[in-house]
N, C-alpha and C positions, 0 to 999 in steps of 0.2 A: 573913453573909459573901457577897462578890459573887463569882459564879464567873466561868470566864474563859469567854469563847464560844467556838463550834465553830471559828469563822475561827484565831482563836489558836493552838488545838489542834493545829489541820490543819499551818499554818504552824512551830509550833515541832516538830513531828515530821519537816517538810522543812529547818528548820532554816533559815526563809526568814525570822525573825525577826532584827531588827536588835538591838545587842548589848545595850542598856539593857533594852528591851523583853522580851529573852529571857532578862535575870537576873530582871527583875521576876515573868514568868513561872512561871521554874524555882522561885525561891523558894513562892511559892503554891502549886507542884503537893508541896511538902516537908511542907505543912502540911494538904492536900485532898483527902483521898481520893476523892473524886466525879470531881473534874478529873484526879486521876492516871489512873483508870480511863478516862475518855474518851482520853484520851491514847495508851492501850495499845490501844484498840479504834483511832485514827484511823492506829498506825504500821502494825498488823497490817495493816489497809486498802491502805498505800501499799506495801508486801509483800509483796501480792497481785499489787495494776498491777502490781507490777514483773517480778513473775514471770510476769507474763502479757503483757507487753510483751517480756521477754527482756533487759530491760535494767538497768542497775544506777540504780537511783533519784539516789543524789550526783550519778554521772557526767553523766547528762543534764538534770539539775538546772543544773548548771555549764555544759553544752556550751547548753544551749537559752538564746536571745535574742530578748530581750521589746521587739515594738518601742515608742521612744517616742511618745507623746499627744503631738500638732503639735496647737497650738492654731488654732480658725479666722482663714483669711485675713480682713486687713482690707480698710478701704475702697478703699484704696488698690490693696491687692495684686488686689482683684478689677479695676478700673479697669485696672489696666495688663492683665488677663487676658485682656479684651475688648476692648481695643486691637490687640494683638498678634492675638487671634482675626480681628478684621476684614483689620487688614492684610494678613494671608495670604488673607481671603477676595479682597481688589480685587488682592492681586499675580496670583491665577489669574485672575479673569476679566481683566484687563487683560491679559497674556500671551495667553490664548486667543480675546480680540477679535485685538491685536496679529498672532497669529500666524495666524489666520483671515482678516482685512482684508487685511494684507502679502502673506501668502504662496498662499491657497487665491483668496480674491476677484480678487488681480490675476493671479492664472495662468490663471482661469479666462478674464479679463477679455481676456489676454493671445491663449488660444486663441480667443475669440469674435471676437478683431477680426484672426486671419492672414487675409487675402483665399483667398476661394473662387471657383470662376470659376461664373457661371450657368450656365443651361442652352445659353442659345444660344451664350452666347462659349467653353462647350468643346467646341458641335460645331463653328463658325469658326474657333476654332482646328486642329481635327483635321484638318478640310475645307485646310484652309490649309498646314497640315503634308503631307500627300499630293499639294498643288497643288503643292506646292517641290520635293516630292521622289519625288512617283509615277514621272513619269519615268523615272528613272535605278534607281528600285527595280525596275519592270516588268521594262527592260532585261536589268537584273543577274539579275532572276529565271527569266526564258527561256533565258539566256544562259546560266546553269549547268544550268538543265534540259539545254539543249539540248549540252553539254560536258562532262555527266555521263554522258548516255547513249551517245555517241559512245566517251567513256573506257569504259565497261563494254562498247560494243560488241568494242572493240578490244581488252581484256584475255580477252574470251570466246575469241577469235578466237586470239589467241595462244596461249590454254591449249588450244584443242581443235587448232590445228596447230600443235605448237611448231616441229618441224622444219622446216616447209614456209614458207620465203623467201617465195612466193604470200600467202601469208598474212600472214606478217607485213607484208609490203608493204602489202595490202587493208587492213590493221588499221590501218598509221600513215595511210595515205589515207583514211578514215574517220575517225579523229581531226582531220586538218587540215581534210579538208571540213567536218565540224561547224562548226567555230572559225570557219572564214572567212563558212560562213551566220549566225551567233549574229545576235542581231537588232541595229542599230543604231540610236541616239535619231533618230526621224522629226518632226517636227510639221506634221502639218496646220490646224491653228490658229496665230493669234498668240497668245502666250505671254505675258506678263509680272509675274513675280514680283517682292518685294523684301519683306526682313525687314521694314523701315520703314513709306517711303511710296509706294505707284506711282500717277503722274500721268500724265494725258493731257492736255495744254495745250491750250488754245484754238486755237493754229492747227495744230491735228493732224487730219487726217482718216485713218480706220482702214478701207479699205475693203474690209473682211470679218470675221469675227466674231470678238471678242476673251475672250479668258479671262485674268482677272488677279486676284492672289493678294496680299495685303500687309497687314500690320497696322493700313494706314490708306489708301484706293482713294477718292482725288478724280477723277473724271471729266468734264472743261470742255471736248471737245471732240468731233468726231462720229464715231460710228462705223456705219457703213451699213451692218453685219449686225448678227447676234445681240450679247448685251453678257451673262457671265458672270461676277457682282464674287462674293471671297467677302473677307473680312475685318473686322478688329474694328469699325472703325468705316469706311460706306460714304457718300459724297457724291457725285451724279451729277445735275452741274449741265449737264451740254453736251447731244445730243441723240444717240439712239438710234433707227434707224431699224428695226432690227428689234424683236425681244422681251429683256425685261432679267430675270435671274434674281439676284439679291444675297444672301446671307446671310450677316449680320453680328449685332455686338450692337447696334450702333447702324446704321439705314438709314437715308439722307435723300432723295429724291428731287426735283429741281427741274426738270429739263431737261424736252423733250418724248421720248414714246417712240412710236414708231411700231403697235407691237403689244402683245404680249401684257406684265405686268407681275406677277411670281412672286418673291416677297420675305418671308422670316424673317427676324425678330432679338426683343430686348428691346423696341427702339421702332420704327417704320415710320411715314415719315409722306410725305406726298405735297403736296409744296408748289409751285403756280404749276407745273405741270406740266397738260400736254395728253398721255392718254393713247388711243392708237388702239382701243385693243383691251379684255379683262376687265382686271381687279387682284384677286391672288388673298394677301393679309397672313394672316399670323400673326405674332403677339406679346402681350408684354404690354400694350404701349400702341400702338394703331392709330389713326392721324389721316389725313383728308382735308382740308384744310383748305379756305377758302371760295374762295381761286383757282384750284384743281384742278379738272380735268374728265377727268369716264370717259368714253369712248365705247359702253363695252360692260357687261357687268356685276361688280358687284363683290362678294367673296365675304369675309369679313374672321372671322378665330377667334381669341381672345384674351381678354384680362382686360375690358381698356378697350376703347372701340372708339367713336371722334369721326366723326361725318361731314359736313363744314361745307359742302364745295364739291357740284357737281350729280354724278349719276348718270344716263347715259342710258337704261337700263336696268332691271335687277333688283336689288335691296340684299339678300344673306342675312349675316346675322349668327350667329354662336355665341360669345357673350360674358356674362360677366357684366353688366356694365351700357351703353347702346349709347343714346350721345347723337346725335340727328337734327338739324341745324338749316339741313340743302342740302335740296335737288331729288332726288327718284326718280322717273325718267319712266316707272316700270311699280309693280310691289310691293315690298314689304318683307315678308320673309321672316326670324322673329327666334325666334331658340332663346336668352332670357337669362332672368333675373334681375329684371334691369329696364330700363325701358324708357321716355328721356324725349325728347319730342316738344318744340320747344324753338322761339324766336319763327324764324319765316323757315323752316320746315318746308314740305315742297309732296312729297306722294305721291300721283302721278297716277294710283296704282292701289289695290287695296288694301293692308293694312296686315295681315299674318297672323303674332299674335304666341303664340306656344310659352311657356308662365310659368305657373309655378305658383300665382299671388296677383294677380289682377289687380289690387288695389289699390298694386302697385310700378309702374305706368302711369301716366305725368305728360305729360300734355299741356296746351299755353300754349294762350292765347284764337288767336293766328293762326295756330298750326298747321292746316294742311289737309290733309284727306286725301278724293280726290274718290271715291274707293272705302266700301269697307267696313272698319273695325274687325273683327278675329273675333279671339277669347279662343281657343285652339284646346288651351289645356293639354299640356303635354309629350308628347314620346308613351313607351309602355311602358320605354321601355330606357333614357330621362331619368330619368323617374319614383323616387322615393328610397323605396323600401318595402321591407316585412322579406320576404327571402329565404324563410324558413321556411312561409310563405304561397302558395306554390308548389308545385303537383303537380311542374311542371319540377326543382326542387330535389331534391326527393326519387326521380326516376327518373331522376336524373344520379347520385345518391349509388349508388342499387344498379348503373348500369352501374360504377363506378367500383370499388365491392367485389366485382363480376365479374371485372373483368380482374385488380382484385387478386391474387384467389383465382388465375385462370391463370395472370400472371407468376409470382408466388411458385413454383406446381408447376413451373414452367419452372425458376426459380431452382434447386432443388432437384435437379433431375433432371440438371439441368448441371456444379452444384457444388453434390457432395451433404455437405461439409462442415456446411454452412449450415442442413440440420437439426436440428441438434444446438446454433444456435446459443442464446448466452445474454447476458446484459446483467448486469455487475457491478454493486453497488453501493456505497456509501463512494467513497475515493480514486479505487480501481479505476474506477468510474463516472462520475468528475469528467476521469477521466483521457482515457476511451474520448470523454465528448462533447469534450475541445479537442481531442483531435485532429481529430473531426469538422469541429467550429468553424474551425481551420487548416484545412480543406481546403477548406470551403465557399469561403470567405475569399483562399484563395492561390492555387486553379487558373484561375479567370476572370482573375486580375491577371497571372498571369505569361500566360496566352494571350494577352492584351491586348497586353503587352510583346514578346513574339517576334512574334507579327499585326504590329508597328508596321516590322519590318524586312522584311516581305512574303516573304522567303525560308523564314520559320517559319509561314507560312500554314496548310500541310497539319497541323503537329503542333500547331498551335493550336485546329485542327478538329477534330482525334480529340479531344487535351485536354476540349473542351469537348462535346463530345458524350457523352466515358465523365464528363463532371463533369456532366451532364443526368440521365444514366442513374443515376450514382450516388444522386443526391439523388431521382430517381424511387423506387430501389428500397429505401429506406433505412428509408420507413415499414413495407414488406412485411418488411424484417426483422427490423424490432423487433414486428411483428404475429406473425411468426413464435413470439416468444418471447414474446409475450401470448396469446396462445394454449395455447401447454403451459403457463403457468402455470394460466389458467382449465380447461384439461381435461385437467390432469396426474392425478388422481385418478379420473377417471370413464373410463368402459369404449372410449370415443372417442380415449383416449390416445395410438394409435399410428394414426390416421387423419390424414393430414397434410391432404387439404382441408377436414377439418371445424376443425383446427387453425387453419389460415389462416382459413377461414370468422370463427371465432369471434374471433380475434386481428385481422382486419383490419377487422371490424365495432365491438369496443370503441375503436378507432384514431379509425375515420370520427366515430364517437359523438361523440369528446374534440375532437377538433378541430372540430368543427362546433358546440360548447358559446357561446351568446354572450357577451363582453366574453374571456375566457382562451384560447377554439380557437386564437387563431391564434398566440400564444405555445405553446400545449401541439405546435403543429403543428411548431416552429422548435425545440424542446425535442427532438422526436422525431426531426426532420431529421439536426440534428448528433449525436445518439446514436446515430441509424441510421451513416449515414456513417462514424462512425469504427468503427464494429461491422466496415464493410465495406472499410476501411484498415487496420485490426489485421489481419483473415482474410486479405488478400490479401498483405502485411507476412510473418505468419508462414508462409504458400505459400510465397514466394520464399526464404526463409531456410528452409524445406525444402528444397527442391529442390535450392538449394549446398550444402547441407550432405549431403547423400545421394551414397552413392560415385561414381551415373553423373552427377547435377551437376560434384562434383566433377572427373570427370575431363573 
C-alpha cells in the first residue's frame, strides 16, 4: 500500500485540498491507520500555531492572499523596459543641458557682458562730475554753513532775551547779515563744461588758463595759459602755451605744448607734437610716437609703454614691457619686465635696467647705446619674495599683538560689556557674520553717496572713520572670545590681558597661515563686526527702553 505524504497530510488538515483530491484522500485515511495517525499528529500541530498565534486557523486560512507566479518578462517586454529606461535617462540630461545652456550660461553670459567702467574712466567720470557741479555744491555748502550759524545765532539770542526788542532786533540783523554775506559763484578761471562735447575751434585764442569738463574735450585752438581737460575721451590738436594736465580714458595729444605735459587715462599717446618741458603718462598703453619731441624729460608708468619719437633728456619707465625705437639724449632708467631695444634706438647715455631675468632684453643689431648696459635687478621692495623670510615680518606681527592687547584693555575699560563677549554658532553665527557682511559692504557706499552731495561731507567722515574703527577692532573682539575659550579652564581665566594676550596671538597665527589667512582674516572681519553691531543694536534698544530713555 502506498501511503499518502506529509504535504497531503499537512494540506488535508487545512483543508487546502481540492475536492477530488480530498475524497481520494479521506477514503485512504478510512482504510490506514499509519496515515490516520499522521494525520492526528499534523492537526494537533496546526492547534498549536494557532494558539499560539491567537488566531483561528480557518479564519486566516481564508483571509490570507497568496500572491500569484507572474511568469518571466519576455524579449519584448524587457526591450520596451530599456527603452523607456533610457528615454528618461536623455529627457533629464536634455532638460538639465537645456536648463543649464538657456538659463544659468546665458545669465551668466548676460552679467559678464553689462559694461563696467575702468579704472580711469570712473575717476574722469567723478573728476567730471564735481567739474559740473562743484561749483554750485561749494556754494550751497558754505552758504548753509554759513545760514545755519547765523539761524542758531539768532534763536540763542532770542531765547536768552526774550523780552528785550534789543535783542531781538540784533537777532534778526544777524540773520540777514549772514544771508546777504553767504558766498556767491566767483570764477577766476575760464570754465567750460558740457554733458557732450566742448570744443575750442581753431579760430579761438583763450588768453588765460582754461579748465574744461565734457564727455568728449577737442582742443584746435590756442590757449596762452595753463590747459586743464578732464573727460572721457580728450583730443588736443591746437597748441598750448602753458602746461596741459588731461585725464580721461582715452588721451590724444597732437598740438604743441609749451611746458610741462601731466596726463592719465587707459591710452596716452603723444603724436607730432613739440613738447617744452617733461611728460609725466600713466596708463595702460603709453606711446610717443616717431614725430613727437620732448624737450625735457619723460617719466611714463603703465602696462605698455612705446617710445618712437626722441627724448631730450632722461627716459624712466615703470612698465611691464617698454619698446625703444627714438632717441634718449642722456639714460634710460627702466623698472620692467621687459625690455626691447628695437631698430633706430640711440641712448646717448647709459641704459640702467631694473628686471629680474635678463634674458627678457632684446636688443636689434642697430640699437645703440653709447653708454653702459647695467643689469641692476629690482630693488628690495620690487623684489617678489616670501614675507615669512623676514626679521621685519615678524617684529611688525608682535608690534601688532602689542597694540592689540592695549586697544582691547582700552575696549574693555570703556565698554565693559564686551568682556563678556561671545560668538554664536549654527544660525545664530551665520546670522551675527551678515550682518557684519551688511555693514562692511553698506557703510563706505552710502558715505560715498551723501560725500557726492558735499553737504553730507562731515557725516560721511565720522561714517567712515567709526567704519575704520570698527573693522579695526573687530578682530580684538572675537580675540577676546578666543581667548576665554583657550583659558576658560586654567587659573588665567579672569586675567583679561593674558586673555587678549592669548586670543589675539591664535588670531595673528590664522591669518598669517599661507594660501587661507587672508580669507580666515575677512571670516573674522565680518564676525567681528557684527559682534559689534548687535552690542551696540541691543545698547540702544536699552537705553529706550529704560524709564529715563523713555522719558
Amino acid at each position: 500500500m502506498t501511503h499518502l505524504t506529509d504535504l497531503q497530510l499537512s494540506m488535508h488538515a487545512d483543508n487546502a485540498l481540492a475536492s477530488d483530491e480530498a475524497s481520494t484522500v479521506a477514503a485512504h485515511l478510512a482504510i490506514c491507520e499509519v496515515c490516520l495517525g499522521k494525520l492526528d499528529a499534523a492537526k494537533r500541530e496546526t492547534g498549536l500555531l494557532s494558539v499560539a498565534l491567537n488566531a483561528d486557523p480557518l479564519h486566516e486560512t481564508s483571509a490570507l492572499e497568496v500572491p500569484k507566479f507572474s511568469r518571466p518578462a519576455g524579449l519584448r517586454e524587457f526591450a520596451m523596459a530599456n527603452l523607456l529606461t533610457g528615454l528618461a535617462i536623455w529627457l533629464v540630461q536634455f532638460l538639465w543641458k537645456t536648463l543649464f545652456g538657456e538659463v544659468v550660461v546665458n545669465a551668466a553670459s548676460w552679467v559678464t557682458s553689462v559694461y563696467l567702467p575702468g579704472t580711469y574712466e570712473l575717476v574722469s567720470a567723478t573728476a567730471l562730475y564735481y567739474l559740473r557741479e562743484g561749483t554750485a555744491m561749494f556754494d550751497a555748502y558754505f552758504g548753509l554753513i554759513a545760514v545755519s550759524l547765523s539761524t542758531l545765532t539768532a534763536v540763542s539770542l532770542l531765547l536768552m532775551y526774550r523780552k528785550s526788542r534789543a535783542a531781538a532786533s540784533l537777532g534778526v540783523l544777524v540773520f540777514m547779515g549772514a544771508t546777504a554775506v553767504a558766498p556767491v559763484p566767483a570764477h577766476a578761471l575760464e570754465i567750460r563744461r558740457d554733458d557732450a562735447v566742448v570744443t575750442v575751434s581753431e579760430a579761438e585764442t583763450i588768453d588765460d588758463t582754461l579748465l574744461v569738463a565734457g564727455d568728449t574735450v577737442v582742443i584746435k585752438g590756442t590757449v596762452t595759459g595753463d590747459l586743464v581737460a578732464v573727460g572721457r575721451r580728450i583730443d588736443i590738436n591746437g597748441t598750448v602755451k602753458g602746461n596741459l594736465l588731461a585725464f580721461g580714458e582715452s588721451v590724444t595729444v597732437e598740438g604743441n605744448v609749451g611746458g610741462l605735459v601731466l596726463s592719465a587715462g587707459s591710452t596716452v599717446e603723444l603724436t607730432r607734437v613739440e613738447v617744452g618741458g617733461d611728460f609725466w603718462g600713466a596708463g595702460d598703453k603709453l606711446t610717443v610716437d616717431d614725430q613727437a619731441r620732448v624737450a625735457g624729460n619723460v617719466t611714463l608708468a603703465g602696462q605698455n609703454a612705446t617710445v618712437e619719437g626722441s627724448v631730450a633728456k632722461d627716459l624712466y619707465t615703470f612698465a611691464e614691457i617698454v619698446e625703444l625705437s627714438g632717441a634718449v639724449g642722456r639714460d634710460l632708467e627702466a623698472f620692467v619686465n621687459r625690455v626691447r631695444l628695437l631698430d633706430g634706438a640711440h641712448i646717448s647715455g647709459n641704459a640702467r635696467l631694473h628686471m629680474q631675468n635678463e634674458e627678457m632684453f632684446d636688443r636689434a643689431a642697430s640699437a645703440l647705446v653709447d653708454g653702459e648696459v647695467e643689469f641692476l635687478g629690482l630693488p628690495e621692495g620690487f623684489e617678489q619674495k616670501s614675507r615669512y623670510a623676514s626679521t621685519d615680518f615678524y617684529l611688525w606681527q608682535l608690534a601688532r599683538l602689542a597694540s592689540a592687547v592695549l586697544l582691547g584693555l582700552a575696549l574693555i575699560w570703556l565698554f565693559p560689556s564686551f568682556r563678556n563677549v561671545s560668538v554664536s554658532g549654527g544660525v545664530d553665527g551665520l546670522k551675527t557674520a551678515g550682518i557684519g557682511l551688511a555693514a562692511v559692504l553698506t557703510v563706505p557706499t552710502l558715505a560715498v553717496l551723501v560725500a557726492i552731495t558735499l553737504v553730507g561731507l562731515p557725516f560721511s567722515f565720522l561714517a567712515l572713520v567709526g567704519w575704520m574703527v570698527a573693522i579695526y577692532m573687530a578682530k580684538i573682539v572675537v580675540g577676546l572670545f578666543v581667548g576665554r575659550v583657550l583659558l576658560g579652564t586654567t587659573k588665567y581665566a579672569d586675567s583679561m590681558p593674558r586673555i587678549l594676550l592669548a586670543g589675539m596671538a591664535a588670531i595673528i597665527v590664522a591669518i598669517n597661515i599661507p594660501a587661507i589667512g587672508g580669507f580666515v582674516s575677512f571670516l573674522l572681519t565680518i564676525l567681528g563686526v557684527g559682534v559689534i553691531v548687535q552690542r551696540l543694536l541691543a545698547s540702544f534698544a536699552a537705553r529706550n527702553a529704560s524709564p529715563t530713555g523713555a522719558a
